[in-house]
C-alpha positions as CSV (number, residue, x, y, z in Angstrom):
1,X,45.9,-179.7,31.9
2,X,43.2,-179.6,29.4
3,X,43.5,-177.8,25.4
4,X,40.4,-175.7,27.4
5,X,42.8,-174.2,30.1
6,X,45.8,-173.9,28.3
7,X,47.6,-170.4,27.8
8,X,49.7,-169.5,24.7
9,X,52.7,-170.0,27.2
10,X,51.7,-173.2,28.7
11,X,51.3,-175.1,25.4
12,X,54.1,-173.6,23.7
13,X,56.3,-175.0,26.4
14,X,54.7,-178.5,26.5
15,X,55.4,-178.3,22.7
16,X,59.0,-177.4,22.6
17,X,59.3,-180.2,25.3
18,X,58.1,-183.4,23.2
19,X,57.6,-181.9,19.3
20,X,60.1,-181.9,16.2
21,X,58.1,-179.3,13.8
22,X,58.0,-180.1,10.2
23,X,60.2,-177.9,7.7
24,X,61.9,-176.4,10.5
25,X,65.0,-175.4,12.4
26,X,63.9,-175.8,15.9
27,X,66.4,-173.8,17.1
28,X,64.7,-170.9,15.5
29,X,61.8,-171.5,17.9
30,X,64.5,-170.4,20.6
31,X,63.5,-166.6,20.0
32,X,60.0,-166.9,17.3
33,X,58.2,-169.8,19.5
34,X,55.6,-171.5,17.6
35,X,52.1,-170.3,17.9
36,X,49.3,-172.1,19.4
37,X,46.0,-172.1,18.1
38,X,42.8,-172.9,19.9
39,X,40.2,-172.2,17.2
40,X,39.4,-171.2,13.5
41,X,36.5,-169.4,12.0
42,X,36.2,-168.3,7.8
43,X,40.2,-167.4,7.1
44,X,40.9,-166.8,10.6
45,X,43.1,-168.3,13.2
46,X,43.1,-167.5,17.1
47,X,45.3,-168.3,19.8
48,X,45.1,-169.1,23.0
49,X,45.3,-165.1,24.0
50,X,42.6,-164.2,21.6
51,X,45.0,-162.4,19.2
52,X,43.3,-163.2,15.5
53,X,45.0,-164.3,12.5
54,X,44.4,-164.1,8.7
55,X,45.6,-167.3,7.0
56,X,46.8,-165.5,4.0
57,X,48.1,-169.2,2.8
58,X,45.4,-171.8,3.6
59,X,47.2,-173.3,6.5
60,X,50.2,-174.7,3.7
61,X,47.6,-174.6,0.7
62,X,45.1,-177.2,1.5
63,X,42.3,-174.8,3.6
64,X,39.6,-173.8,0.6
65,X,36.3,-172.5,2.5
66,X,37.1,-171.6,5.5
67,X,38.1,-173.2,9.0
68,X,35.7,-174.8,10.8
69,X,33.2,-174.5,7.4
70,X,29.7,-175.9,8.6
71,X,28.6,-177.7,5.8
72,X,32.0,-179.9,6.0
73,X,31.6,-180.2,9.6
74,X,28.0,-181.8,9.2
75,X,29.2,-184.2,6.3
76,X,31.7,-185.9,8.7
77,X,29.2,-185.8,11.8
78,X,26.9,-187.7,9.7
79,X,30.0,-189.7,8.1
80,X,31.0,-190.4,12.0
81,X,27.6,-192.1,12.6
82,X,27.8,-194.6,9.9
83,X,31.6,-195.6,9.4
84,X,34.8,-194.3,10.4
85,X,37.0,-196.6,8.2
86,X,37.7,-199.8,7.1
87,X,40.0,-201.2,4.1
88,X,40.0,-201.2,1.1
89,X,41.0,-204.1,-0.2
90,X,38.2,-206.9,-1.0
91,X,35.5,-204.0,0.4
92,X,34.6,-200.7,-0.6
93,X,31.9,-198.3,1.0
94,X,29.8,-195.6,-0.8
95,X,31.9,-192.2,0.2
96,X,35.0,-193.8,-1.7
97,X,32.6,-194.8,-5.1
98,X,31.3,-192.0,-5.4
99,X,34.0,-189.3,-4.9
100,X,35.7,-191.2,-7.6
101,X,32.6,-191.1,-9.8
102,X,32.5,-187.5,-9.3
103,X,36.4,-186.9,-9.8
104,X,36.1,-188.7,-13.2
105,X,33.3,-186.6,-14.1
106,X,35.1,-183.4,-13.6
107,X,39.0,-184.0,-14.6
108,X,39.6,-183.5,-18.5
109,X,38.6,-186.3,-20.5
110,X,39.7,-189.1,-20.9
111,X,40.7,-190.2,-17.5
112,X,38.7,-193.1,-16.3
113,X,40.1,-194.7,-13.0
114,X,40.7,-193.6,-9.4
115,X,43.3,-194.7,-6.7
116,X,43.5,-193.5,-3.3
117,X,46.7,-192.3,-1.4
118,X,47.3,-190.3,2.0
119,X,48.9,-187.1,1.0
120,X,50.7,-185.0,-2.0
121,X,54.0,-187.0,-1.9
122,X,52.0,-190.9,-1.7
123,X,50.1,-190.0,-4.7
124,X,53.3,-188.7,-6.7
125,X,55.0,-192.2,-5.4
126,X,51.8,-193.9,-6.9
127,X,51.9,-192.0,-10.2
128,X,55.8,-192.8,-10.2
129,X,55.4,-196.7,-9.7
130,X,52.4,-197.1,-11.7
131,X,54.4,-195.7,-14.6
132,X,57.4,-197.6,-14.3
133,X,55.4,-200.6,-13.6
134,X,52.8,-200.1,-16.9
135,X,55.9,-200.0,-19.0
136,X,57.2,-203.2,-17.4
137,X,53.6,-204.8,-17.8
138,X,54.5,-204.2,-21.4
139,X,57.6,-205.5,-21.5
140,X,59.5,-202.1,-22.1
141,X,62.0,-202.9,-19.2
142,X,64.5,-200.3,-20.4
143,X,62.3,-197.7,-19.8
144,X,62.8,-196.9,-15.4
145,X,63.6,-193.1,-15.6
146,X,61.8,-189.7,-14.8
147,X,62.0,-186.5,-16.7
148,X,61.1,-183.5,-14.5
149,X,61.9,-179.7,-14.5
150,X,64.5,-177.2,-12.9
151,X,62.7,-175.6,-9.6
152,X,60.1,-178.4,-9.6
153,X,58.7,-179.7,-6.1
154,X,56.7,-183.1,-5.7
155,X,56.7,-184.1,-2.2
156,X,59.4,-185.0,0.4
157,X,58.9,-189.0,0.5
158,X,61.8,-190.4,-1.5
159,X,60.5,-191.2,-5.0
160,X,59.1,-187.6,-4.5
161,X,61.9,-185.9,-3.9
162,X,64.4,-187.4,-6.3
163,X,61.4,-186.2,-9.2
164,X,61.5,-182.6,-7.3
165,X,64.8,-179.8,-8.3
166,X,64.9,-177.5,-5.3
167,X,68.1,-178.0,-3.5
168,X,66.7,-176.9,-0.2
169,X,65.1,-179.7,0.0
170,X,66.9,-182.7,-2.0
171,X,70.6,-181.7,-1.8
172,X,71.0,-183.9,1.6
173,X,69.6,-187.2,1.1
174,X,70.7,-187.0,-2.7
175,X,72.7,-190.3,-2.3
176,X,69.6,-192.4,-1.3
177,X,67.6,-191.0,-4.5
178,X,67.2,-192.2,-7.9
179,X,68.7,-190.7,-10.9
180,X,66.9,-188.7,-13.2
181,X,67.0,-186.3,-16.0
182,X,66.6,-182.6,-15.6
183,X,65.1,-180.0,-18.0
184,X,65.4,-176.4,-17.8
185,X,62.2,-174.6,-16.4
186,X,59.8,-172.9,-18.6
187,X,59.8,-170.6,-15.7
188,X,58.6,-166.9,-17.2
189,X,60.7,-164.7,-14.9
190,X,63.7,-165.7,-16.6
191,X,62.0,-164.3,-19.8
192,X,63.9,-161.7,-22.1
193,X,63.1,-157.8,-21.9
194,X,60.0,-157.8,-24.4
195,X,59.4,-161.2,-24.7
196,X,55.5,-163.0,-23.5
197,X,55.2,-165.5,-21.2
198,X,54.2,-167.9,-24.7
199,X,56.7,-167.4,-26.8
200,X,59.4,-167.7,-23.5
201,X,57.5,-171.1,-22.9
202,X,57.8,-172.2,-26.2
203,X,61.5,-171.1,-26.9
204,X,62.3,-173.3,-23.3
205,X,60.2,-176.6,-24.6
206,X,62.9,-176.9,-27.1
207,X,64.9,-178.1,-24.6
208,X,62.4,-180.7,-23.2
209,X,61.9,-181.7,-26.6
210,X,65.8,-182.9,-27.4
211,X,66.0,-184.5,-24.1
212,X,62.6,-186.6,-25.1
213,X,64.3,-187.5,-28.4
214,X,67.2,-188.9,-26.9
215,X,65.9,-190.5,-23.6
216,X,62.3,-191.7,-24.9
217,X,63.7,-195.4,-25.2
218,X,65.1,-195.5,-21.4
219,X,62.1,-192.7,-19.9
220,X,58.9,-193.9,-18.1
221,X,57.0,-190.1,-17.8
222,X,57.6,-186.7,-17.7
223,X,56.2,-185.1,-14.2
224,X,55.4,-181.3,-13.8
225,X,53.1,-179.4,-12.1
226,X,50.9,-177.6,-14.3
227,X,51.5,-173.8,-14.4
228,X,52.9,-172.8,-11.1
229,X,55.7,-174.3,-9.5
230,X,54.8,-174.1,-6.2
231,X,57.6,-174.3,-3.4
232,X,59.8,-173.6,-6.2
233,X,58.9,-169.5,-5.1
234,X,55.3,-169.5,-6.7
235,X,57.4,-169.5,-10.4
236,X,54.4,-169.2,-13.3
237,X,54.5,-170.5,-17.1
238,X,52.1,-170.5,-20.0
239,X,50.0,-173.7,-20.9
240,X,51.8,-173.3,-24.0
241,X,54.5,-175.5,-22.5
242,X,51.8,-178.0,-21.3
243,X,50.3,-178.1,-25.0
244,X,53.2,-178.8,-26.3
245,X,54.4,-181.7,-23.9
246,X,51.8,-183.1,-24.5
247,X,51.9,-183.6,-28.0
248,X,55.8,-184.3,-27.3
249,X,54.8,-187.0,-25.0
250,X,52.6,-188.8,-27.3
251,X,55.0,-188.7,-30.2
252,X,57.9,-190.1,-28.0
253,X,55.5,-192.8,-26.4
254,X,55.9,-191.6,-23.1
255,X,53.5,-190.8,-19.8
256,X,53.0,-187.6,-19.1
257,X,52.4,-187.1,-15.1
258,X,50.9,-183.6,-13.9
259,X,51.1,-183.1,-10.1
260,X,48.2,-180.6,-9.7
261,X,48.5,-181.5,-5.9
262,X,48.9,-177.7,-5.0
263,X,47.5,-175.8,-8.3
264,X,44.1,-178.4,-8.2
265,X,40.8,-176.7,-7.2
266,X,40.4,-173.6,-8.5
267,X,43.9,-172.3,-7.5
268,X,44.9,-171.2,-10.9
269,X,41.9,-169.9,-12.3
270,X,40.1,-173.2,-13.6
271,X,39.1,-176.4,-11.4
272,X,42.0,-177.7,-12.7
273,X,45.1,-176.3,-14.1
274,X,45.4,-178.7,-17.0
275,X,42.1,-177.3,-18.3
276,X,43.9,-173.8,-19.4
277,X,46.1,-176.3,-22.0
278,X,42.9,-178.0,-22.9
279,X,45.4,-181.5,-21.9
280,X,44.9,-184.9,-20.8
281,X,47.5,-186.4,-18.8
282,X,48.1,-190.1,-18.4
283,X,48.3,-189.4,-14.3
284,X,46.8,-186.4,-12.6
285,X,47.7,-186.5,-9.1
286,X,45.6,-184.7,-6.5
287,X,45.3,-184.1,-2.8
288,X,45.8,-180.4,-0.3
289,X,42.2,-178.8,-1.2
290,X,40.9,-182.5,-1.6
291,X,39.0,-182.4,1.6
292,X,38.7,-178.7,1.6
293,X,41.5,-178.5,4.3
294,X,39.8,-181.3,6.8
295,X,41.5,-184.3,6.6
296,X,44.4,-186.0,4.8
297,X,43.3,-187.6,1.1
298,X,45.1,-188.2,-2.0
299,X,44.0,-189.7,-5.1
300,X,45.7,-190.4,-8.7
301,X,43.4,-190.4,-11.8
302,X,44.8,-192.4,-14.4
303,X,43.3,-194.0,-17.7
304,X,41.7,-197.1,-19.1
305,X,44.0,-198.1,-21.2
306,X,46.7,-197.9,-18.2
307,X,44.2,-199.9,-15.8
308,X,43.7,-202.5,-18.3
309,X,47.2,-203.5,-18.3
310,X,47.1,-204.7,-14.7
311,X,44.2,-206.1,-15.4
312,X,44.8,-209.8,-15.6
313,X,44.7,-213.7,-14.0
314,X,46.7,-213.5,-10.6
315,X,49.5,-215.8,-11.6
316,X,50.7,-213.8,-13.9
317,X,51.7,-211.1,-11.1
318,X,51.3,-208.4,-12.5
319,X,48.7,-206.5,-10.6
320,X,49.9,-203.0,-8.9
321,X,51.8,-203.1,-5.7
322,X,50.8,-200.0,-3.4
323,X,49.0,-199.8,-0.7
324,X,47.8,-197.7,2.6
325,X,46.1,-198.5,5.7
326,X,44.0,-195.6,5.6
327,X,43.6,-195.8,1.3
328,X,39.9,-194.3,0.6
329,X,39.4,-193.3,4.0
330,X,35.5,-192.4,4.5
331,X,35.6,-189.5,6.1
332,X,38.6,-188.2,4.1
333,X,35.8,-189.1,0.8
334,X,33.1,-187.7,3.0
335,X,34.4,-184.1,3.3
336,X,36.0,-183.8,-0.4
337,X,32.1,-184.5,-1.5
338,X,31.1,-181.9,0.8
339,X,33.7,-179.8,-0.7
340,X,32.6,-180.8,-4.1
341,X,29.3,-179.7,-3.7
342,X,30.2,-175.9,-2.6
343,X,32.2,-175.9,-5.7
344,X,28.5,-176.5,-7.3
345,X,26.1,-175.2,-5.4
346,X,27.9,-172.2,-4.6
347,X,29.9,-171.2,-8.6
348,X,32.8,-171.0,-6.8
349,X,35.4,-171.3,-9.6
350,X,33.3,-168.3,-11.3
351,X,33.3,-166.1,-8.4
352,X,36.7,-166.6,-8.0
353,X,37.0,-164.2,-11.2
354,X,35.8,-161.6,-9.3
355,X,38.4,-162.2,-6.5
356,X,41.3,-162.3,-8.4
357,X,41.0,-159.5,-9.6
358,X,40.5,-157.9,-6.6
359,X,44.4,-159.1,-5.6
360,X,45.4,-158.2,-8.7
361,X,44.2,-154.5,-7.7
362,X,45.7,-154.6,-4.4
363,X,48.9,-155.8,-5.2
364,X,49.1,-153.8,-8.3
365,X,51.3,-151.2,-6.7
366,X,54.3,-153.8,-5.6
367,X,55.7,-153.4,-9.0
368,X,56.6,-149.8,-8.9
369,X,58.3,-151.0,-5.4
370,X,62.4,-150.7,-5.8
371,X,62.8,-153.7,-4.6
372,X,60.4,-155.8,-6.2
373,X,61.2,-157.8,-9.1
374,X,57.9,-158.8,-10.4
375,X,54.4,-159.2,-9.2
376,X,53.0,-162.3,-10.7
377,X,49.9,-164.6,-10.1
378,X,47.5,-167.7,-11.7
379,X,44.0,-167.1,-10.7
380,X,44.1,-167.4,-6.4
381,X,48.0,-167.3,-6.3
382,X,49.9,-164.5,-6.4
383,X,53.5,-163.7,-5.9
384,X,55.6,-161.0,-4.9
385,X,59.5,-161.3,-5.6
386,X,61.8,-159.1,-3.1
387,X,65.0,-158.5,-5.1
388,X,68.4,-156.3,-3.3
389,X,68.9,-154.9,-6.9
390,X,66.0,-154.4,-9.5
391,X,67.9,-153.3,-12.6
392,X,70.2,-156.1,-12.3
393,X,68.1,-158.3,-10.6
394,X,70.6,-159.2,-8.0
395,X,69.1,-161.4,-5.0
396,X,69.6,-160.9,-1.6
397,X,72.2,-163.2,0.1
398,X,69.4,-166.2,1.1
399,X,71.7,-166.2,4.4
400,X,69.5,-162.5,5.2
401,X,66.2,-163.9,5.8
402,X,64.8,-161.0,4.6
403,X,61.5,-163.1,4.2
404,X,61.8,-164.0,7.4
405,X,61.3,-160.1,8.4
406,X,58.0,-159.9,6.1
407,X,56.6,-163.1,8.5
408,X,57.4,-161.7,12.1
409,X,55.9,-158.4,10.6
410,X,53.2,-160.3,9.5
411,X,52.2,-162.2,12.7
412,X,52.3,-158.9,14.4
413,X,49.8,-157.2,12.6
414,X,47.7,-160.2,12.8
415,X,48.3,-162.2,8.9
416,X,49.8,-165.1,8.9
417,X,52.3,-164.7,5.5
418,X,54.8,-167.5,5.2
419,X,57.5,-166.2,2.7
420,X,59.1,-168.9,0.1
421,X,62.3,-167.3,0.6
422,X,62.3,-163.6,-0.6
423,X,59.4,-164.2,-2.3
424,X,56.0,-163.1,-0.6
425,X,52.6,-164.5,-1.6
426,X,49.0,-165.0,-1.1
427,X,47.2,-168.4,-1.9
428,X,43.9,-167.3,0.9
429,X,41.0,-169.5,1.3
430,X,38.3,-168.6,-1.3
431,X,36.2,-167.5,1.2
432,X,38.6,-164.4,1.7
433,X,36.6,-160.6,1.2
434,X,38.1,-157.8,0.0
435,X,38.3,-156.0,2.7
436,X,40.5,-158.9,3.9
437,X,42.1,-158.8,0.9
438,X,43.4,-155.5,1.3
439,X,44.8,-156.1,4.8
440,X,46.9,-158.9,3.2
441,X,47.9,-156.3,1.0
442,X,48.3,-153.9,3.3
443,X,50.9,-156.2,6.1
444,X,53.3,-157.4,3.4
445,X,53.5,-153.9,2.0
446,X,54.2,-152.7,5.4
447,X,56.9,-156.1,6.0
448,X,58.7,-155.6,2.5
449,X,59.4,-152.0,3.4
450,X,60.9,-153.4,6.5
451,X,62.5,-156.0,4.9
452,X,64.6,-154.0,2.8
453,X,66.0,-151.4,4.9
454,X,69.7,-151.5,5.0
């Protein structure tokens, strides 16, 4: 049978038969079967039954103008015409050169080299051994451990998830991963009555700070992602905190990795979210909104200084040992140019301002909710925290799935909404209206008052 005269029935029952579903419990698909898809148009989804969907989160974060956006869709028919792929090691083509020219010319100063990866968690593993292995170029072979935060999230490969903190996702395959040192969160909703999201920030770097002190000798980097933990429930901080890592970093002679893999491209507010610190990191790691949404890419700016120590006569051995068989992939570079060039042409990370605001006027209300905790958002993401008791702020038993309720609600009024927990958020394509805007709005005020029914 062909994708053309399938039926949502027919293809969810070839899928149950042969797939295993990422970040899922497939028995769950028992009574809420997946949904199949046959097309996508702007920040909509539609199945096979022609039922319509709003992709309230960007198909997991990565979707940034739109399914099926035309002007990406005609960079990789003309990419298809010329080359489809081919290595890249000992040859190179002109998609890969000049996204990297164009990456360097827009990340904060001072980084100067590009290297290519498949996804989120490849590039943290990159970031990770390129570290370690700089150090060991250097002949600081003491120095093979990681610093990272409480309720941080890097990726689900295993150098990835031993730098990441949610338990969810690292408790079980604990004993394969590598030991590391753990720093409180600067995490603002743990912030005292009266106090500001800076001077909570600050008060919590004090913490990072002793640790660096008494680790520097043994640690290779720090790794965080820069103002919004992510998976970690969409948990916000003040670049404060970055500020004054980095100046903590450089004073303990140690790297300073920022995984702007999810908070990259305009999601905070700024094309990147290291600009709001007015920082530098020694690694910036990059991939989801890449491509725009299209195809899988990764890449790790780095600087000169770090390039230069590999940089040397091949006997030595001391060149840098990672590679992928798709690395620089020319049609992966193909449609993160295209997507560069509607961030130009088209002011996006300006007229983002204007739609920003816009959720922060249509969420506004959440806060006065009884059992909301906090509203809270970074440019395109914002955050809605269910709580069972506000004064106290007492969570609900996680066993509830009261987040769960807020989806099924969600996917019957038509938005796709994929809870973190009891935490609700939006992170749409930037391509969203507000008229869309308000539906959003609308469906998880609608699936949090279910929700928290008795």
């Amino acid at each position: 049978m062909s994708h053309k005269q399938a039926t949502n029935r027919t293809l969810t029952a070839r899928d149950l038969a042969v797939l295993w579903h990422p970040c899922s419990q497939m028995k769950d698909y028992e009574a809420l079967p997946p949904i199949p898809i046959r097309r996508g148009e702007g920040v909509w989804l539609e199945d096979f039954d022609g039922k319509r969907y709003l992709d309230a989160i960007s198909s997991w974060w990565v979707n940034l103008f739109g399914h099926a956006n035309p002007r990406i869709i005609a960079a990789l028919r003309e990419q298809l015409d010329d080359l489809e792929h081919v290595l890249l090691a000992g040859f190179t083509h002109a998609p890969a050169v000049e996204l990297a020219e164009r990456l360097i010319s827009l990340a904060p100063p001072g980084l100067s080299r590009c290297f290519y990866a498949d996804n989120g968690s490849a590039a943290v593993e990159v970031a990770l051994k390129m570290s370690f292995h700089y150090w060991r170029n250097r002949g600081a072979v003491k120095k093979t451990r990681f610093i990272t935060l409480s309720n941080s999230y890097h990726g689900e490969t295993l150098g990835a998830l031993a730098v990441g903190n949610v338990a969810l996702y690292k408790q079980t395959y604990q004993p394969l991963l590598m030991d590391v040192i753990t720093v409180a969160s600067p995490d603002c909703f743990h912030r005292e009555a009266g106090s500001s999201w800076a001077e909570h920030s600050t008060r919590l770097f004090e913490q990072m700070r002793q640790t660096l002190e008494q680790h520097a000798e043994e640690v290779c980097a720090v790794i965080v992602e820069p103002l919004v933990q992510c998976a970690g429930n969409m948990r916000m901080y003040d670049p404060r905190y970055l500020q004054l890592l980095r100046a903590a970093c450089d004073d303990y002679g140690v790297h300073l990795i920022a995984d702007e893999i999810a908070v990259g491209f305009g999601r905070t507010g700024t094309l990147f979210a290291c600009e709001q610190a007015a920082i530098t990191p020694d690694f910036m790691c990059l991939s989801k909104g890449l491509t725009g949404g299209y195809l899988p890419l990764a890449a790790v700016l780095t600087r000169e200084e770090i390039y230069q120590t590999f940089y040397d006569d091949y006997q030595n051995l001391s060149a840098f040992l990672h590679s992928h068989s798709y690395t620089g992939n020319p049609l992966g570079c193909r449609a993160a140019l295209a997507s560069l060039d509607i961030f130009a042409q088209d002011r996006v990370v300006e007229r983002n301002t204007s739609l920003a605001a816009h959720l922060r006027e249509a969420t506004a209300e959440f806060a006065d909710h009884p059992h909301v905790a906090e509203v809270r958002q970074c440019g395109m993401i914002v955050a809605i925290e269910m709580i069972k008791n506000k004064s106290r702020r007492t969570a609900y038993p996680w066993q509830e799935r009261r987040g769960l309720r807020v989806y099924k609600h969600g996917l019957k009024k038509g938005v796709l909404l994929r809870p973190l927990g009891d935490v609700i958020y939006f992170m749409p394509p930037y391509v969203i209206t507000p008229p869309e805007i308000e539906l959003m709005a609308e469906v998880a005020w609608e699936g949090i008052q279910l929700a928290t029914r008795v």
